[in-house]
C-alpha positions in Angstrom: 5.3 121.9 43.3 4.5 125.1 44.3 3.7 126.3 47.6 2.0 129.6 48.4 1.7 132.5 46.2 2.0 136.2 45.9 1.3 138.5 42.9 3.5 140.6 40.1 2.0 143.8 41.4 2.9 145.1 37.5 0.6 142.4 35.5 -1.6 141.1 38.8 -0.8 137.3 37.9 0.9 135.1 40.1 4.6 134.7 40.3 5.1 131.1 40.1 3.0 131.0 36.9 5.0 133.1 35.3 8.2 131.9 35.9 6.7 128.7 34.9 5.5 130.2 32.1 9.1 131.0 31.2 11.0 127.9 31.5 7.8 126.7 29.4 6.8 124.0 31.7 3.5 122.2 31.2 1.9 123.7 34.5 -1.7 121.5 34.0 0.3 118.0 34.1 4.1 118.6 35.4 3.1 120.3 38.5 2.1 118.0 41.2 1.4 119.8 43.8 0.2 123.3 45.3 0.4 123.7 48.8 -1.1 126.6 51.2 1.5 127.0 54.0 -0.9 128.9 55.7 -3.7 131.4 55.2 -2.1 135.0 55.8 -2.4 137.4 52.9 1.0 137.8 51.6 1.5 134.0 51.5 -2.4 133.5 49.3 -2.6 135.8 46.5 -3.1 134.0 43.3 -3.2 130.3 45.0 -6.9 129.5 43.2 -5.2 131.0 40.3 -2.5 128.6 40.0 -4.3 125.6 41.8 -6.7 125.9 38.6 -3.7 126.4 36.0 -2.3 122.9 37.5 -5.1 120.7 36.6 -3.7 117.5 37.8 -1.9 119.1 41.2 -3.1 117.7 44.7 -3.9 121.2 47.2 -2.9 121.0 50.3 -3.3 123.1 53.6 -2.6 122.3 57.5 -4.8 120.0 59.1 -5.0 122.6 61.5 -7.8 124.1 59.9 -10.8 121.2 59.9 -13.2 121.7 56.8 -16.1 121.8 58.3 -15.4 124.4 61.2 -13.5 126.9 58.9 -15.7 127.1 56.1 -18.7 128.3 58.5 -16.1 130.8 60.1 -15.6 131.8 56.8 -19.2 132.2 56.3 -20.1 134.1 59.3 -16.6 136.3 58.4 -18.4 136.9 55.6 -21.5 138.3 57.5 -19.7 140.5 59.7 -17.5 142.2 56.9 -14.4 140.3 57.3 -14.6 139.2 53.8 -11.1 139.6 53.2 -9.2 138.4 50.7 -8.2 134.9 52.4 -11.8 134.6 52.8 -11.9 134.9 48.6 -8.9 132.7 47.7 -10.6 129.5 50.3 -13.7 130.1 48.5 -11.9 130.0 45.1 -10.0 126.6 45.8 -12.7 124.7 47.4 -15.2 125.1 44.2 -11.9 124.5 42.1 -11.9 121.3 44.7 -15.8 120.6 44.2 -15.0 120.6 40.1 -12.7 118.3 39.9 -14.8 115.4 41.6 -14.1 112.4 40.2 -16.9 109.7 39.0 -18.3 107.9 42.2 -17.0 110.1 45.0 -19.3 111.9 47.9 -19.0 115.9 47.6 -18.6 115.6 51.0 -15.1 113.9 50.5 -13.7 115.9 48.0 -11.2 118.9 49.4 -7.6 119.3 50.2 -5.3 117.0 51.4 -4.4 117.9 55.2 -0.9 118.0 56.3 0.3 116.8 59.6 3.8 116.5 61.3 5.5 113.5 59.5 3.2 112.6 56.9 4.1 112.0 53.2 2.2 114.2 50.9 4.2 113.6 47.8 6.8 110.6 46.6 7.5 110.0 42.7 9.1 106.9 42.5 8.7 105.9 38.3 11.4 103.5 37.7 11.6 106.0 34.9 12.5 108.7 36.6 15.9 109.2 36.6 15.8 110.9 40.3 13.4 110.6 43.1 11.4 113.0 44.8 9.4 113.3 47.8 8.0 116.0 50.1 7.1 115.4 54.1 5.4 118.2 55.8 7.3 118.9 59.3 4.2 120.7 60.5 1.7 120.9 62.1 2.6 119.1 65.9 -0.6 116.6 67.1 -0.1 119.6 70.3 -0.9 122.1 67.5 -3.8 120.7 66.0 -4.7 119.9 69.7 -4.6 123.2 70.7 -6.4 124.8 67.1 -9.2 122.2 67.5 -10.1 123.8 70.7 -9.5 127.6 69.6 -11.7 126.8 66.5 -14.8 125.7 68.3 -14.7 128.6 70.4 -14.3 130.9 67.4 -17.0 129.5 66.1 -19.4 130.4 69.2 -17.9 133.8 69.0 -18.9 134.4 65.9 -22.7 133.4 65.7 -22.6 135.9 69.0 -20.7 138.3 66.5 -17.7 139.0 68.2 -14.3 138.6 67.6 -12.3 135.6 68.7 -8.9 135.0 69.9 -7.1 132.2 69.0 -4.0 130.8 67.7 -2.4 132.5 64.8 -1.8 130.9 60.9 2.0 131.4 61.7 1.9 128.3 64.1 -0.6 126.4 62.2 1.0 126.3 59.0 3.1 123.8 57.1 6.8 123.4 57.2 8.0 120.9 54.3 10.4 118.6 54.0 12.1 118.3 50.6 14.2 116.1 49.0 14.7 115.6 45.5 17.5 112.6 44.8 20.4 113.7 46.8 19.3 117.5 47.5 17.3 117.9 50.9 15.4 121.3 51.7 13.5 122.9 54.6 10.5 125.1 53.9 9.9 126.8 56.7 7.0 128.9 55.9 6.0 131.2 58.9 6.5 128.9 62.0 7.2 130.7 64.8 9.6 129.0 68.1 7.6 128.8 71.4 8.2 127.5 74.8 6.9 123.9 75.5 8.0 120.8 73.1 4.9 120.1 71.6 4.8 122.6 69.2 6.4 125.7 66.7 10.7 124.3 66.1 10.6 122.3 69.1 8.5 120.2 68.2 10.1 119.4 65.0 13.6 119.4 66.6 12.0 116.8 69.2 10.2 113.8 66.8 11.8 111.1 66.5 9.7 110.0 62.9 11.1 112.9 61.0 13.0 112.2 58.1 16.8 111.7 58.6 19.7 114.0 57.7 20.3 117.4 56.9 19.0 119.8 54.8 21.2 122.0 52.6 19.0 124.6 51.6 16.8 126.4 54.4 13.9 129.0 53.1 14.0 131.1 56.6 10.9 131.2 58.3 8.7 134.3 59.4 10.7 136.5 57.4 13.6 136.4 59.8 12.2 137.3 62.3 13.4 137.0 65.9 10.0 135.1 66.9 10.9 132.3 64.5 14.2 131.7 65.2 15.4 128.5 66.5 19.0 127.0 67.5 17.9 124.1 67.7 16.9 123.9 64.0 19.9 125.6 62.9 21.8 122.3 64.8 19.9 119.3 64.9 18.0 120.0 60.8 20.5 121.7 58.8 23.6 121.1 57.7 26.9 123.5 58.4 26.6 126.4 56.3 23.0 126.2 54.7 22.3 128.1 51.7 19.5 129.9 53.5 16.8 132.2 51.9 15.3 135.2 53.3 11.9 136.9 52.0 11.4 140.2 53.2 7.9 141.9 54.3 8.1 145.7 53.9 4.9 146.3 56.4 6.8 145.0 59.3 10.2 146.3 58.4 11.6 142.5 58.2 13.8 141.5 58.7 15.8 144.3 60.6 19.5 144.5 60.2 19.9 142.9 63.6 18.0 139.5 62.3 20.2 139.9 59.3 23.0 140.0 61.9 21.7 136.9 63.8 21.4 134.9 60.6 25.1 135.3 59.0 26.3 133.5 62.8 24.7 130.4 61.4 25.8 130.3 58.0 28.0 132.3 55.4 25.4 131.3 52.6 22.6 133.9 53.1 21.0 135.6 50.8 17.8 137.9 50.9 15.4 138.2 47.8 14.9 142.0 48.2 15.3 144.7 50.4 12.1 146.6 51.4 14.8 149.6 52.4 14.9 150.3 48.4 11.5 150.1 47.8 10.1 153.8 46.6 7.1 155.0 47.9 4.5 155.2 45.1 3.6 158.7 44.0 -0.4 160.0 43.7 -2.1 163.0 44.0 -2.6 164.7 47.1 -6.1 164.5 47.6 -5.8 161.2 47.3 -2.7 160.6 49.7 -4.9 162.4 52.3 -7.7 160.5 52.2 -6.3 157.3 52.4 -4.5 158.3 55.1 -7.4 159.0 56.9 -8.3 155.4 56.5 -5.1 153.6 57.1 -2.5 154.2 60.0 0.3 153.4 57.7 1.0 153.5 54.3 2.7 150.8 52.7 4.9 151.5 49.5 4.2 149.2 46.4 6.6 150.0 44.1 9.7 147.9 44.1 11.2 145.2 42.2 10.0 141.9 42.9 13.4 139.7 43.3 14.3 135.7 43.6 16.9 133.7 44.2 17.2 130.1 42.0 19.0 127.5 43.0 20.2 124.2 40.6 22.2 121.7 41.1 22.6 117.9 40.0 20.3 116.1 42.0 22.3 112.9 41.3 25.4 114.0 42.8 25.5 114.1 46.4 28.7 115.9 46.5 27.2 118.7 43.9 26.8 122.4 45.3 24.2 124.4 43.9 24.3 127.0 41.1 22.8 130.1 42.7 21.4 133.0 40.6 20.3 136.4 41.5 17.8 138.3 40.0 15.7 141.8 40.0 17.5 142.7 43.6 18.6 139.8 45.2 21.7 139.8 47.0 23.8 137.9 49.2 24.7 138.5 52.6 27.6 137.7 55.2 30.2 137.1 52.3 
């Protein structure tokens, strides 16, 4: 499975591929799945890349987004210049989607498969296989799609009348998974944010009683830390003492700050952060250059720094096993 996607700024090709590419894994029929958590740009670069490398994967997104009302946002985005590059990668996946069609299906039916709170996307269950695996999607709450149902049909009025519309951001639309691969359980917790109320962001996660039972070991941090996506509750009632928790950093917003960092090592000793944006170096060009840009953008962001991940094995068979963690291009652990 692979879920989202960003880019090796140094050879533009997604990351997943090419590690996949290096443990030389059949990518068009071992990988199952590709999953968009949500559609913000440093969680999409590359997706129609590797959704078209894995010919045999499902592609999901949140059912959040209905087909039919985002497509013609996208298309009157599109008119008004917002053609960004979220607007290419949906583009790019849906006539991936529209090529695959199998013999006998509508075109109308063909597109991803939409994941809600507490529905299976995923179970392999071969008698051959000498572990199981299946993957649940936490998110999004019926109150999310509730509300994003509403904020989408009055986007969609604003933009025939060419204005810009407010509504709910990808962060609480977007899919938190469930993993668990024989006796190895993971949360992916994308970008969801905690709110107030119980029907959606943590709470409403914390809250369902059809979730999948036990605790997860392993705890990919959402938002990048961030304070906004921080929830006790999660911490207590989904994980299990002393997760080995990922952070991913995002340079642009300075996250997460050394207070988050902080916050995090109270919850568990295993933290560890895939880079840090504070070593990053501030690409060099020529001085005309700098100054015009800078004319066009309010802030700079650097590019140049090494691209860092954290992999994590262990023997799915033994539920007693801890994981083997390895560090690599800047990686490092924290609160030891």
């Amino acid at each position: 499975m692979v879920v989202d996607s960003c880019l090796n700024r140094k050879t533009s090709e997604p990351a997943a591929l090419e590690y996949l590419r290096l443990l030389n894994v059949d990518i068009a029929n071992k990988v199952k799945m590709v999953v968009a958590t949500h559609w913000h740009d440093d969680h999409i670069h590359g997706l129609a890349k590797v959704l078209d490398a894995a010919k045999n994967a499902r592609f999901v997104d949140s059912a959040a987004f209905k087909r039919s009302l985002l497509s013609r946002v996208v298309e009157y985005g599109s008119q008004t210049g917002a053609n960004a590059s979220v607007t290419e990668e949906y583009s790019n996946i849906h006539r991936i989607l529209r090529d695959r069609i199998q013999k006998g299906e509508k075109k109308e039916s063909v597109g991803p498969m939409q994941a809600i709170a507490n529905a299976r996307l995923l179970y392999l269950s071969d008698s051959s296989r000498t572990v199981k695996a299946e993957v649940i999607a936490l998110s999004p709450s019926n109150g999310t799609l509730n509300h994003s149902d509403a904020e989408l049909e009055n986007a969609l009025k604003l933009f025939k009348e060419r204005k810009r519309p407010s509504r709910q951001g990808p962060n609480q639309l977007c899919v938190v998974l469930w993993v668990k691969v024989g006796a190895l359980q993971t949360i992916l917790g994308a970008d969801l944010e905690h709110v107030s109320g119980v029907t959606e962001g943590w709470n409403a996660i914390v809250r369902s009683n059809e979730r999948p039972e036990g605790a997860a070991a392993i705890f990919k941090v959402p938002h990048h830390g961030s304070k906004n996506a921080h929830s006790d509750a999660c911490w207590k009632e989904l994980l299990a003492g002393d997760p080995i928790a990922v952070v991913t950093p995002y340079a642009p917003s300075r996250l997460p700050t050394a207070n988050d960092m902080k916050r995090l090592c109270e919850h568990t000793k295993e933290l560890y952060l895939t880079s840090d944006y504070r070593h990053y170096k501030a690409s060099h060009r020529d001085h005309t250059v700098e100054k015009m840009l800078r004319r066009r953008e309010k802030k700079l962001r650097p590019l140049e720094g090494s691209m860092g991940h954290v992999r994590m094995r262990a023997d799915a068979r033994d539920e007693n096993a801890k994981p083997t963690i390895e560090l690599f291009e800047g990686a490092e652990r924290k609160c030891a």
